[in-house]
Residue frames as qw, qx, qy, qz and C-alpha x, y, z in Angstrom:
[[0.014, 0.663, -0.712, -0.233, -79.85, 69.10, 31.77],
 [0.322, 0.041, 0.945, 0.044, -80.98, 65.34, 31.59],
 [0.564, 0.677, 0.087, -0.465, -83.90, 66.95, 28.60],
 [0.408, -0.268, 0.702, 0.518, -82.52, 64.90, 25.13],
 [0.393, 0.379, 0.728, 0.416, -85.09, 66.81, 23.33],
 [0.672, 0.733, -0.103, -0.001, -85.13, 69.05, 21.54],
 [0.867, 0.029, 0.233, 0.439, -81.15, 67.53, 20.39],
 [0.153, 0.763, -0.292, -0.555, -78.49, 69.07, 18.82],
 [0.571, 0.638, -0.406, -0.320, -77.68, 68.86, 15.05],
 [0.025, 0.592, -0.799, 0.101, -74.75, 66.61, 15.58],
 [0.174, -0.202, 0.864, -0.427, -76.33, 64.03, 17.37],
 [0.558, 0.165, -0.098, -0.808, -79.77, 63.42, 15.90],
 [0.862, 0.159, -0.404, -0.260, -79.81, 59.87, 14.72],
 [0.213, 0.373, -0.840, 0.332, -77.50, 58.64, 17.93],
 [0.677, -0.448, -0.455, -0.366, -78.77, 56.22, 20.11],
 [0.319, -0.481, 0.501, -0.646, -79.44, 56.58, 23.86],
 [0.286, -0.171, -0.937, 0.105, -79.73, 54.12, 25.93],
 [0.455, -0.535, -0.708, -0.071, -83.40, 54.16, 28.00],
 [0.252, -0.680, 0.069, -0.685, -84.25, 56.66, 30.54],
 [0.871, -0.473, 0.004, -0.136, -85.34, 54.07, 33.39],
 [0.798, 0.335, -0.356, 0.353, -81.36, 52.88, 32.76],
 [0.460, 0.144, -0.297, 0.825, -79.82, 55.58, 34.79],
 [0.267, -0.903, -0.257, 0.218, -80.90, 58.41, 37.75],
 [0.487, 0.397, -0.059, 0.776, -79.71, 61.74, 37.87],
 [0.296, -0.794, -0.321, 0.422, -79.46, 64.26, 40.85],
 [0.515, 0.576, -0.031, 0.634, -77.58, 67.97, 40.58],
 [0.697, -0.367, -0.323, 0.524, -75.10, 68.65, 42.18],
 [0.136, -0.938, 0.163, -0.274, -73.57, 72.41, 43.41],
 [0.736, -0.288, -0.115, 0.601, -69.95, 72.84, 44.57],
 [0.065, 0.996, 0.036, -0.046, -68.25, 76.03, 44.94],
 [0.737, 0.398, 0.217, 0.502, -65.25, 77.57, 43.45],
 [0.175, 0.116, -0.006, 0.978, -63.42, 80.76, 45.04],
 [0.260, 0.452, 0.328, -0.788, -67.13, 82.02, 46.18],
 [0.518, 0.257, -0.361, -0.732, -68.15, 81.23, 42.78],
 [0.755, 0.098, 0.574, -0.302, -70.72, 78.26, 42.42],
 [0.199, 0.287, -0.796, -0.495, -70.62, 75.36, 39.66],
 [0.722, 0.080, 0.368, -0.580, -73.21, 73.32, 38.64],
 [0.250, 0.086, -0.871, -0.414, -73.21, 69.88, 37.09],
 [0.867, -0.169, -0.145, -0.445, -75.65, 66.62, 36.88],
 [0.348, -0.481, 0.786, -0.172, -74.66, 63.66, 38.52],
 [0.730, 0.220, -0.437, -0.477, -75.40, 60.35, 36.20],
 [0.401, -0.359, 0.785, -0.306, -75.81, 57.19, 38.55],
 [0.304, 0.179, -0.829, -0.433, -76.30, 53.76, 37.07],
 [0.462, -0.381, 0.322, -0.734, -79.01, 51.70, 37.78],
 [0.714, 0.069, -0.679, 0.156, -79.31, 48.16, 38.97],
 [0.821, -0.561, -0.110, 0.011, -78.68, 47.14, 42.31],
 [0.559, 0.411, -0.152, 0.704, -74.65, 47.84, 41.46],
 [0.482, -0.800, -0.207, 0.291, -73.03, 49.63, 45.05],
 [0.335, -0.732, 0.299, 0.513, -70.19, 52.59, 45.10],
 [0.758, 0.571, 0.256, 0.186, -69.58, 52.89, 41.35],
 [0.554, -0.141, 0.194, 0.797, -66.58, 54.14, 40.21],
 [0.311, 0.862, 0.201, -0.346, -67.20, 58.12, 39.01],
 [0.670, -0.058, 0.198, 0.713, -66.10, 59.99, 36.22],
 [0.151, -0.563, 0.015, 0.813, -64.98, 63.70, 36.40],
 [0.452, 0.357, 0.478, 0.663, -66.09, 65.07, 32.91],
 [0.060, 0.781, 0.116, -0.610, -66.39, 68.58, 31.69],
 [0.598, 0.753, 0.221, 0.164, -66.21, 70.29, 28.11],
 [0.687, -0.004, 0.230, 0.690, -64.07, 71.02, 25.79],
 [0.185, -0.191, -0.033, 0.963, -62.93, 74.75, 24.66],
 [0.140, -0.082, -0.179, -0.970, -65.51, 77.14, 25.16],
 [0.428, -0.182, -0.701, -0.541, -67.91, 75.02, 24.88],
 [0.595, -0.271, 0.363, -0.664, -71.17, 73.92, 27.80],
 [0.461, -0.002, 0.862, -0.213, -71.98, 70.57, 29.37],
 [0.669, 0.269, 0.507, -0.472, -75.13, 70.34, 26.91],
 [0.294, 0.713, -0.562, -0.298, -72.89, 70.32, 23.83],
 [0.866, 0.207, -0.427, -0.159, -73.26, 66.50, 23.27],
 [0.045, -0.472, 0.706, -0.527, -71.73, 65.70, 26.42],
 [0.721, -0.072, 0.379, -0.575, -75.09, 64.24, 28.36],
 [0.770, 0.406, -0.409, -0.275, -74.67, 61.51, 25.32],
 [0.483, 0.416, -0.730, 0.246, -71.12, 60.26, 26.70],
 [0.267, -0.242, 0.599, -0.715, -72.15, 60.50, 30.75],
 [0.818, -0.059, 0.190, -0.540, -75.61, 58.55, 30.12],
 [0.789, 0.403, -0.427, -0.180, -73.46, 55.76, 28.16],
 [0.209, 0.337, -0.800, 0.451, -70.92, 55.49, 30.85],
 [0.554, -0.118, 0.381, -0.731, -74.16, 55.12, 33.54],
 [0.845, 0.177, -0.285, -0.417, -75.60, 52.27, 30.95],
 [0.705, 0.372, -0.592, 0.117, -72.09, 50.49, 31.38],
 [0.734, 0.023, -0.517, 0.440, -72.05, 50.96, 35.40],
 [0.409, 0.206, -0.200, 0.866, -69.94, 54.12, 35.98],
 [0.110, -0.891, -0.327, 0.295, -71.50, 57.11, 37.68],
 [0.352, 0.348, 0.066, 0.866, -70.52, 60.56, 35.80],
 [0.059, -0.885, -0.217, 0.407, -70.69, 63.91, 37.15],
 [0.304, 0.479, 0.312, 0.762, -70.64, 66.41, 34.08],
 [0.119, -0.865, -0.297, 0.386, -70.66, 70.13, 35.27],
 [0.201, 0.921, 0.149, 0.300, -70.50, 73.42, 33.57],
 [0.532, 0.076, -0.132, 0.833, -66.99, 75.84, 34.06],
 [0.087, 0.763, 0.210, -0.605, -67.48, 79.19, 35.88],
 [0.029, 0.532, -0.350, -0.771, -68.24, 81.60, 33.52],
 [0.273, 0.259, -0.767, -0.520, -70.45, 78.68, 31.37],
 [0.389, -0.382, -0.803, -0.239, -73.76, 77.50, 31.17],
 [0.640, -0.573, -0.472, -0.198, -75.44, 76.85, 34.31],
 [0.544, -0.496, -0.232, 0.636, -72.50, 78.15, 36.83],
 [0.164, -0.836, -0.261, 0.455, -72.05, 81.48, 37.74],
 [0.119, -0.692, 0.338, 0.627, -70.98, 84.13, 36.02],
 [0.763, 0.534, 0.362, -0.051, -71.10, 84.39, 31.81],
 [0.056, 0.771, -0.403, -0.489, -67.79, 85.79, 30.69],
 [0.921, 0.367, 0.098, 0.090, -66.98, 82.54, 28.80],
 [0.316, -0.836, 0.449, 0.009, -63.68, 83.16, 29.97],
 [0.982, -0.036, -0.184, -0.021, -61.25, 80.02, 28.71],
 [0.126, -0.772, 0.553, -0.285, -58.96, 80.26, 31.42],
 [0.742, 0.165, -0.638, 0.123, -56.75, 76.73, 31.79],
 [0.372, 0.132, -0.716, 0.576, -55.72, 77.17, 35.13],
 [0.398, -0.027, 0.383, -0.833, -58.93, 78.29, 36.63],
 [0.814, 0.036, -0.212, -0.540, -60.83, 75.64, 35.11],
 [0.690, -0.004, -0.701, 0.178, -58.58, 72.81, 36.39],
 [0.090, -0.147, 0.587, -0.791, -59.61, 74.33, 39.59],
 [0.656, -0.055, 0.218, -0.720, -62.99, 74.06, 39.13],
 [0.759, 0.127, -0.564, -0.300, -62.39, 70.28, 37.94],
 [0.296, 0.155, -0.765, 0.550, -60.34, 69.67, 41.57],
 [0.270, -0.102, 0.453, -0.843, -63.31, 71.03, 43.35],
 [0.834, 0.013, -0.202, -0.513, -65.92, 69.04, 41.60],
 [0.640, 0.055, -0.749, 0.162, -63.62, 65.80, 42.51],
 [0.036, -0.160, -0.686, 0.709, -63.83, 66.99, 46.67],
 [0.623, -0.136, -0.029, -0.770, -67.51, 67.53, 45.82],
 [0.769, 0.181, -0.502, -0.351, -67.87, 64.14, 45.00],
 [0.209, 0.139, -0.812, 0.527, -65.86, 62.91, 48.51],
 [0.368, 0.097, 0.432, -0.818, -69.94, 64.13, 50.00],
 [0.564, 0.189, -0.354, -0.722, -71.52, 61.51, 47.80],
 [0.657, -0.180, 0.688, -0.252, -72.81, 58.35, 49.12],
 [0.788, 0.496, 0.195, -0.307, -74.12, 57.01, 45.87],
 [0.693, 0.602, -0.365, 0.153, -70.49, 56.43, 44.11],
 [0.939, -0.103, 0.015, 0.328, -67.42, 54.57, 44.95],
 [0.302, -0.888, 0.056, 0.343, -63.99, 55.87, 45.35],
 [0.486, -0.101, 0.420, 0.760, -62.27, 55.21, 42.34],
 [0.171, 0.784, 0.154, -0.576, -62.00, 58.21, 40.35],
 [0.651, 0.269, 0.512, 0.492, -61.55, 58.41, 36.38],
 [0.021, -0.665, 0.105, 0.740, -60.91, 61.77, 35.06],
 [0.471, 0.454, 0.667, 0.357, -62.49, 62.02, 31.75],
 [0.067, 0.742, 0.028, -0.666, -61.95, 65.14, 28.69],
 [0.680, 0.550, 0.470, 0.119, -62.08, 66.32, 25.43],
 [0.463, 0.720, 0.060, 0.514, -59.97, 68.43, 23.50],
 [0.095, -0.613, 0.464, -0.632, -59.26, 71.56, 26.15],
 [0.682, -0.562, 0.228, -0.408, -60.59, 69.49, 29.03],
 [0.964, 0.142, -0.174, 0.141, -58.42, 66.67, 28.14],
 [0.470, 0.525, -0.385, 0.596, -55.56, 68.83, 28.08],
 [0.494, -0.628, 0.205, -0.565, -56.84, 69.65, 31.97],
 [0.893, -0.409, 0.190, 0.015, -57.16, 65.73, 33.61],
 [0.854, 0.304, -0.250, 0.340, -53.79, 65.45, 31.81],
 [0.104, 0.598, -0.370, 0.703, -52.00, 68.17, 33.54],
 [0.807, -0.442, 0.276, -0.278, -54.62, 66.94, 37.12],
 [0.979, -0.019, -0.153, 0.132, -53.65, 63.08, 36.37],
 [0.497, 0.482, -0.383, 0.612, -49.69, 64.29, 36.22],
 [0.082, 0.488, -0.371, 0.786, -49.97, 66.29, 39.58],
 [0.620, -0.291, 0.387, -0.617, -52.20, 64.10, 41.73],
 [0.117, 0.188, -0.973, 0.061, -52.04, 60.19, 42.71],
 [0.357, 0.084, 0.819, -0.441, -55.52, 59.79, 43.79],
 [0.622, 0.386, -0.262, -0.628, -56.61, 59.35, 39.93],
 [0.718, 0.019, 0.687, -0.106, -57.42, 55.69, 39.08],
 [0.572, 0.455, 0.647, 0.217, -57.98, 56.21, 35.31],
 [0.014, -0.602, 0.034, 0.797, -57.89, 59.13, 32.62],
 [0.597, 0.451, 0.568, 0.341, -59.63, 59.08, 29.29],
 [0.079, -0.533, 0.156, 0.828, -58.27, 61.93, 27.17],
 [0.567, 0.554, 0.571, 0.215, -60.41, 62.17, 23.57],
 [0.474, 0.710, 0.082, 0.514, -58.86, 64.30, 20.72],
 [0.361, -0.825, -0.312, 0.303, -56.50, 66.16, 23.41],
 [0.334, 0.890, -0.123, 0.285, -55.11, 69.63, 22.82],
 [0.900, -0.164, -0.208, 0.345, -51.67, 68.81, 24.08],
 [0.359, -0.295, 0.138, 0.875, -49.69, 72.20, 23.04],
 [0.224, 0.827, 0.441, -0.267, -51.21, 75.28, 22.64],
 [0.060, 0.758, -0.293, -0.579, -48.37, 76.95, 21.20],
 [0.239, -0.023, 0.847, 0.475, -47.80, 74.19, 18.51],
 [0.251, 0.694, 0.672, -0.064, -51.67, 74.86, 17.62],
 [0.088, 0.862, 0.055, -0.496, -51.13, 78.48, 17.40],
 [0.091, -0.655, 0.454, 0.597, -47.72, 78.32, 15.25],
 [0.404, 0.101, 0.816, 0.400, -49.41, 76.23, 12.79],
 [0.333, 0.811, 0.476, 0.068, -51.88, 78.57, 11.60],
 [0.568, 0.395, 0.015, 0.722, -48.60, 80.89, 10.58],
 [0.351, 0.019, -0.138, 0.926, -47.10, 84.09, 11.66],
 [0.171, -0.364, -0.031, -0.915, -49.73, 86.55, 10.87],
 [0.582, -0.684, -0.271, -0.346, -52.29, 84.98, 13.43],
 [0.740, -0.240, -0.438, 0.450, -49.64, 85.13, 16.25],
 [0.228, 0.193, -0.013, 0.954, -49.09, 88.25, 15.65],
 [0.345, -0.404, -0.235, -0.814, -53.01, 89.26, 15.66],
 [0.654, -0.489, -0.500, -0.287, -53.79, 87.11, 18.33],
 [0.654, -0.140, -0.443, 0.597, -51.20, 88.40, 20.60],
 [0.144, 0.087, -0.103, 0.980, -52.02, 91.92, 20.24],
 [0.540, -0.470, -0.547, -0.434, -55.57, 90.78, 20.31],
 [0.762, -0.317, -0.558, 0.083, -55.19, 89.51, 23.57],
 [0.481, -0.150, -0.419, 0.756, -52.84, 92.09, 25.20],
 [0.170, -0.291, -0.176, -0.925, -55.23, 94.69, 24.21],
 [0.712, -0.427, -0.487, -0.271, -58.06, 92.59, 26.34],
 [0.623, -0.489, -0.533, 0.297, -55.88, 92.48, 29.31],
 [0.227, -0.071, -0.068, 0.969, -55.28, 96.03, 29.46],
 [0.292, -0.190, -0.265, -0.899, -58.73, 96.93, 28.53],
 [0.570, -0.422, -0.705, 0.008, -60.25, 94.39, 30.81],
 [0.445, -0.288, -0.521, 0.669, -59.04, 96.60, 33.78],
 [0.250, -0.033, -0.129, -0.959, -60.66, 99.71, 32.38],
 [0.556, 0.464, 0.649, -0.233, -63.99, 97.48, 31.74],
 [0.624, 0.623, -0.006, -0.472, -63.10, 97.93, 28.19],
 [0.594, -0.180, 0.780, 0.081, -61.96, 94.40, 27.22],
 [0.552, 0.360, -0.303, -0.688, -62.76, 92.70, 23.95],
 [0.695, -0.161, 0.698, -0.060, -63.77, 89.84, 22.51],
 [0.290, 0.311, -0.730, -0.535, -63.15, 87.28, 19.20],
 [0.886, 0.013, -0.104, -0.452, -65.15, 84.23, 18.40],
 [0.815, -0.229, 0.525, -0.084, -65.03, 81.02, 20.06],
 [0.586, 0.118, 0.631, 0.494, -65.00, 79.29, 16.63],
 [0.533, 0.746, 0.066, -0.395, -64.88, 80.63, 13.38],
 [0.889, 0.428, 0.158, 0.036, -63.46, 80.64, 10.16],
 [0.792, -0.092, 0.043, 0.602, -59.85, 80.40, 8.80],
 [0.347, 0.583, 0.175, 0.713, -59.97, 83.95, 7.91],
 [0.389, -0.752, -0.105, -0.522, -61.16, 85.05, 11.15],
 [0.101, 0.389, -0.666, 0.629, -59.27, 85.85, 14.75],
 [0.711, -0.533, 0.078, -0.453, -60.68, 83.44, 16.81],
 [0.763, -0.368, 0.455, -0.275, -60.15, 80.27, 19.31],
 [0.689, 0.255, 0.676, 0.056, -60.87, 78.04, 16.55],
 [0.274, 0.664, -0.366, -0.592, -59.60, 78.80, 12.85],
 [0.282, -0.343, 0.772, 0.454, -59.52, 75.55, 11.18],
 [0.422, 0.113, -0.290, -0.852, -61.01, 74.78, 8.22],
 [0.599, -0.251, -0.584, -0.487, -64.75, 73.11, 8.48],
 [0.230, -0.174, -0.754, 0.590, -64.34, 73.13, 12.31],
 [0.177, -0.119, 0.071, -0.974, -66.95, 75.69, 12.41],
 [0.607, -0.056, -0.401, -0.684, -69.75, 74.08, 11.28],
 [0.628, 0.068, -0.743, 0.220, -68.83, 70.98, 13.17],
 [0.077, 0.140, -0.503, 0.849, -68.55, 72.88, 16.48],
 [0.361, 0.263, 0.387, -0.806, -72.05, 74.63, 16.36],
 [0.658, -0.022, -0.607, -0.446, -73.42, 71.65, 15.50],
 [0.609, -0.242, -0.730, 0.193, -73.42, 70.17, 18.54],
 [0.008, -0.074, 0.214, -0.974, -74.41, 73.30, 20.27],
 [0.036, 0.274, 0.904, -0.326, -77.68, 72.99, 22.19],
 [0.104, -0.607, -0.449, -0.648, -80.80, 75.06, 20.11],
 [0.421, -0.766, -0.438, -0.210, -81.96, 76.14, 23.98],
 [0.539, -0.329, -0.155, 0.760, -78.48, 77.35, 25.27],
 [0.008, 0.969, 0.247, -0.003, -77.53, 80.83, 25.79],
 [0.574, -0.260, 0.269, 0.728, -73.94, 80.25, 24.90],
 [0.205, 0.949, -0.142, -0.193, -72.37, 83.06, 22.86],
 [0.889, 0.144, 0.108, 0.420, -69.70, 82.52, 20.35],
 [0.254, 0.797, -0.231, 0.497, -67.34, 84.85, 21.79],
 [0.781, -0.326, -0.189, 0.498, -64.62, 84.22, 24.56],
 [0.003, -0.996, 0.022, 0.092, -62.70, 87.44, 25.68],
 [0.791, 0.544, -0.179, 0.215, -59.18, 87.54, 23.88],
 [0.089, -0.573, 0.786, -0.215, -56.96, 87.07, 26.49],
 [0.925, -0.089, 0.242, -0.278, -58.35, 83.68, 26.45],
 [0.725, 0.656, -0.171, 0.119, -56.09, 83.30, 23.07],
 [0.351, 0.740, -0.513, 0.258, -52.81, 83.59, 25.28],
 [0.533, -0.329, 0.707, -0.328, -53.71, 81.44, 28.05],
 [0.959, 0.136, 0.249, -0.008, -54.37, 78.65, 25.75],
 [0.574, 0.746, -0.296, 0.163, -51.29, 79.42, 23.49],
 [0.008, -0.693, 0.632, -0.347, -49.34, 79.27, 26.14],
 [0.863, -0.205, 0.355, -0.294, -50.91, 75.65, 27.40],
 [0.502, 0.401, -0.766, -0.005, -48.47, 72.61, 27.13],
 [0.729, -0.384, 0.507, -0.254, -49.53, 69.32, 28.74],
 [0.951, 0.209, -0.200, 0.108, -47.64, 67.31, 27.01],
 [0.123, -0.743, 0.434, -0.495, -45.03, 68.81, 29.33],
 [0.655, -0.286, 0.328, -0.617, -46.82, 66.84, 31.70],
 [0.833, 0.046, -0.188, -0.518, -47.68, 63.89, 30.28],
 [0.491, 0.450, -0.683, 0.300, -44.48, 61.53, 31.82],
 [0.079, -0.376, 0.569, -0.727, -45.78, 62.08, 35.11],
 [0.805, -0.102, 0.015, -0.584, -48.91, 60.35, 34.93],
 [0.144, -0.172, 0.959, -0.175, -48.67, 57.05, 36.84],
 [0.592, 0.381, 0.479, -0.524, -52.62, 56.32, 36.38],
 [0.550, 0.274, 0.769, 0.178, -54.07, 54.08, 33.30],
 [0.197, 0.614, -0.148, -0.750, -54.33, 56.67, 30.50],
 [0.555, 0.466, 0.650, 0.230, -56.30, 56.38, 27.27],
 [0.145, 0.608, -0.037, -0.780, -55.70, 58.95, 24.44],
 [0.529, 0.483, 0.670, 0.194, -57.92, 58.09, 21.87],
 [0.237, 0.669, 0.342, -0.616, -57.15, 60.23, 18.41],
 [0.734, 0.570, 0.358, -0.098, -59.07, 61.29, 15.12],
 [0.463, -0.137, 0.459, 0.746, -56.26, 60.74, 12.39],
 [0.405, 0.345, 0.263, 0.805, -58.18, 63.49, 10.50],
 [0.473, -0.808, -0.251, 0.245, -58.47, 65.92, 13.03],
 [0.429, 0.672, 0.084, 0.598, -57.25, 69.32, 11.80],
 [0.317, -0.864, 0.212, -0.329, -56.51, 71.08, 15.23],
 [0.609, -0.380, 0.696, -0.034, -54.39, 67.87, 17.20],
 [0.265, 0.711, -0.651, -0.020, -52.31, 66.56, 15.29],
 [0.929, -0.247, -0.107, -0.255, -52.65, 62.27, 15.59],
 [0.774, 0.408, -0.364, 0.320, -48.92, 61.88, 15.24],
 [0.016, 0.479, -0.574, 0.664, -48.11, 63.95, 17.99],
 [0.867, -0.288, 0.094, -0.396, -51.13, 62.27, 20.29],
 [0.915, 0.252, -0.268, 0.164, -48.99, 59.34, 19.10],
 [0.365, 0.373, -0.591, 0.615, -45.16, 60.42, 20.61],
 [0.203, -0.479, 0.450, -0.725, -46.80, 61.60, 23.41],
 [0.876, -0.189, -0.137, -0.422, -48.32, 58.33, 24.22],
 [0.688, 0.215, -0.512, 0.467, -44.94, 56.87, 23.97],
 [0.139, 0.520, -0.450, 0.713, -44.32, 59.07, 27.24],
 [0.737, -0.354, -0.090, -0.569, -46.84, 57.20, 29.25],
 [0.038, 0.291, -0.953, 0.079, -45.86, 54.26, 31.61],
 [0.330, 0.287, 0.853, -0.286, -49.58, 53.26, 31.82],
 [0.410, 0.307, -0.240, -0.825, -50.54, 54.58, 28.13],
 [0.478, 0.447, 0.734, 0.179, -53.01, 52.85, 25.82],
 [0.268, 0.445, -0.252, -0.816, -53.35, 55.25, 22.42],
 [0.427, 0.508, 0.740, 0.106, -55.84, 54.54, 20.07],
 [0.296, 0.453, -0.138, -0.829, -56.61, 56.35, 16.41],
 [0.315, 0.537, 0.765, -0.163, -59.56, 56.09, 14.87],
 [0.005, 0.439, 0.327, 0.837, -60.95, 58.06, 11.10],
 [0.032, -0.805, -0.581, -0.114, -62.13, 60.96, 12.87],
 [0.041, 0.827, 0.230, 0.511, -62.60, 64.54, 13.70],
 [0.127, 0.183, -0.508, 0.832, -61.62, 66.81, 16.24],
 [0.492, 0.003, 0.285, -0.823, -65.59, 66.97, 17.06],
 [0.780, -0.012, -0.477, -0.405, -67.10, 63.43, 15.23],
 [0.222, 0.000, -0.876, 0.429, -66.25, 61.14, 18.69],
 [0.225, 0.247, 0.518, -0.787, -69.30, 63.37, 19.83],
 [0.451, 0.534, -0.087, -0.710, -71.36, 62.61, 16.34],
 [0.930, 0.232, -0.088, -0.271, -71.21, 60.55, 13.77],
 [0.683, 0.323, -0.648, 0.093, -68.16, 58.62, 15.25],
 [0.483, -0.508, 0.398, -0.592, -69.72, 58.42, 18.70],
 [0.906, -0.300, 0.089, -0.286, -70.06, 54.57, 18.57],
 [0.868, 0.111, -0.250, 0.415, -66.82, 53.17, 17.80],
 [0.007, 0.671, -0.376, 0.639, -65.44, 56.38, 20.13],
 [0.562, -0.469, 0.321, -0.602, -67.30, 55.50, 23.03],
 [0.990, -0.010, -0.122, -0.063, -66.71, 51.61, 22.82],
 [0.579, 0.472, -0.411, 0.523, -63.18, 52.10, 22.67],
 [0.170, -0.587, 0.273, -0.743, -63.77, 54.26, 26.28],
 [0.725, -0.417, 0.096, -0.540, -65.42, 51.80, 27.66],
 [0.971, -0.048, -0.150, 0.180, -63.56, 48.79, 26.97],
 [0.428, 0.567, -0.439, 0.551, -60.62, 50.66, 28.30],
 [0.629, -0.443, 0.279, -0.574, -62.58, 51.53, 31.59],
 [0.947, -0.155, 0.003, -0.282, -63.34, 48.00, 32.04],
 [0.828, 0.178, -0.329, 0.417, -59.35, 46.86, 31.67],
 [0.312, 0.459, -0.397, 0.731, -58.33, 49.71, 33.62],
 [0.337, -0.475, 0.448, -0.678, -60.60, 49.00, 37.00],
 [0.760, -0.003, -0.648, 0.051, -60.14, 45.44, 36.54]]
């Protein structure tokens, strides 16, 4: 996982900081009998108990997905990250590729009590996501007090506002998509739709030029599959953390790309208003260029928040 070659597409001309900069161990925690795997990114220097942050990918999608990029940057600046893989994705158990909101903010709660068995980091904790995983530490940050920090980047706030913008007939297909999966899951004859695809196609992802974007930043040596099983489609539809998003007492950064065709900067906007410890920041980009070619003014922003918010 700490390999930054061969690269993906996306990412090609970004610069890394140094190898010697930063150590990395991997870690194992378990989940319900099921096992997760991340890396652990520790800074290096002489620099004691670093503050960690929680990070994990965004819908569908695997740790090696330009992720390692954001984790080695935070390390450069300090931080310790621990980036780890959702059951059902990548390196943890099990490959359904399941995107199941409430089972993955489990497996983010368990990776934080992993991290309680780690000499090497400090106890403040920063909860750090992207799109879906954003929409996760929001919903954690809201329902737990022992967060210090929360960077959300491009976050899917409301799944059903996502859905009811791409109009009637995909609500329709993706509902019947989806009930047909959880009935046919119990047989063992389930189906599935694509992760991402195109506006004409029933998938996850439908907007237009997200595709390409996406699986670009898809690792050439993974063994991901662009297909998610289509009850996935009603457990995200049915996600609202912006529900949430009042509750959060912790420093909170939601940093998004005013042209960002899935989230919606205006609404990122109100819902910042609902913060009592908000900082919002938008910035020209994508739902997927923070990880690409608007990784450096993304990640700068991240950090100089970090640095005001564990003053």
């Amino acid at each position: 996982m700490t390999r930054r070659d061969p690269v993906n597409r996306a990412q090609r001309r970004l610069g890394r900081p140094p190898r010697e900069r930063f150590a990395t161990r991997e870690l194992a925690f378990d989940v319900d009998g099921d096992t997760c795997l991340g890396t652990l990114y520790l800074p290096g220097g002489d620099g004691e108990d670093p503050p960690v942050v929680v990070m994990a990918p965004g819908l569908g999608a695997e740790r090696s997905f330009g992720y390692p990029a954001v984790a080695e940057r935070f390390a450069d600046a300090g931080y310790a990250a621990f980036l780890f893989d959702y059951r059902g994705f990548g390196e943890s158990d099990g490959d359904s590729q399941l995107v199941d909101p409430e089972g993955q903010r489990a497996d983010y709660e368990a990776a934080i009590d992993r991290l309680r068995r780690v000499d090497a980091v400090g106890r403040d904790r920063v909860l750090w996501g992207a799109s879906l995983s954003a929409a996760h530490v929001l919903t954690l940050a809201a329902e737990r007090r022992d967060v210090d920090a929360v960077i959300a980047a491009v976050p899917m706030l409301d799944g059903r506002a996502i859905a009811r913008r791409r109009g009637a007939k995909y609500l329709a297909r993706s509902g019947a998509a989806g009930v047909r999966d959880l009935l046919g899951h119990r047989l063992r004859r389930g189906r599935t739709v694509p992760i991402v695809g195109s506006t004409e196609e029933l998938a996850a992802i439908t907007e237009p030029g997200t595709k390409r974007k996406y699986l670009d930043l898809v690792d050439r040596e993974s063994r991901w599959r662009n297909e998610t099983p289509a009850r996935s489609l009603l457990r995200v539809a049915s996600y609202r953390p912006v529900e949430r998003i009042g509750e959060i007492r912790a420093p909170t950064l939601l940093l998004a790309g005013t042209d960002d065709t899935i989230v919606d900067s205006d609404a990122v906007v109100a819902a910042g208003e609902k913060l009592s410890r908000g900082t919002v920041v938008t910035m020209p980009a994508d739902h997927f260029s923070p990880l690409g070619e608007d990784f450096e003014p993304a990640i700068g922003h991240q950090l100089s928040f970090l640095k005001d918010a564990l003053e």
